[in-house]
Phi, psi and omega in degrees: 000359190278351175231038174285100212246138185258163192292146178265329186276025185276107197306140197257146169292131202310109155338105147323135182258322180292171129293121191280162172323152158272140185325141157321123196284320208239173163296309187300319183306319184304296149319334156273350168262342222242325201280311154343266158292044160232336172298296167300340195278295187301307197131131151333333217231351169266185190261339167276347191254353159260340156279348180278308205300310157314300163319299193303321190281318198268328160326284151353289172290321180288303174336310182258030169244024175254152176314305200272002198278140183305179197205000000 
């Protein structure tokens, strides 16, 4: 590793543009953004990534029927 030459052109990375989310109020918002973007992470199209995808959707549904959830 000692004559290993590293690249000179290396493009520097794009300032974020978006503003991230606001943190999660409940467990279930949490879990259900977490499950998401892990769904989208694997792919849609495995088979770990339509089930997190699923989770993320029935996650979902318990979020906006709890009592304590904003509205």
């Amino acid at each position: 590793m000692q004559n290993v030459k590293l690249p000179v052109n290396v493009p520097m990375p794009a300032e974020p543009t978006a503003t991230p989310p606001p943190p999660p109020k409940t467990l279930p918002h949490a879990l259900s953004r977490a499950a998401k973007a892990g769904a989208l992470n694997v792919g849609l199209e495995e088979r770990l990534g339509k089930t997190l995808n699923t989770y993320a959707d029935a996650m979902e549904r318990v979020r906006r029927k709890s009592p304590r959830a904003p509205r």
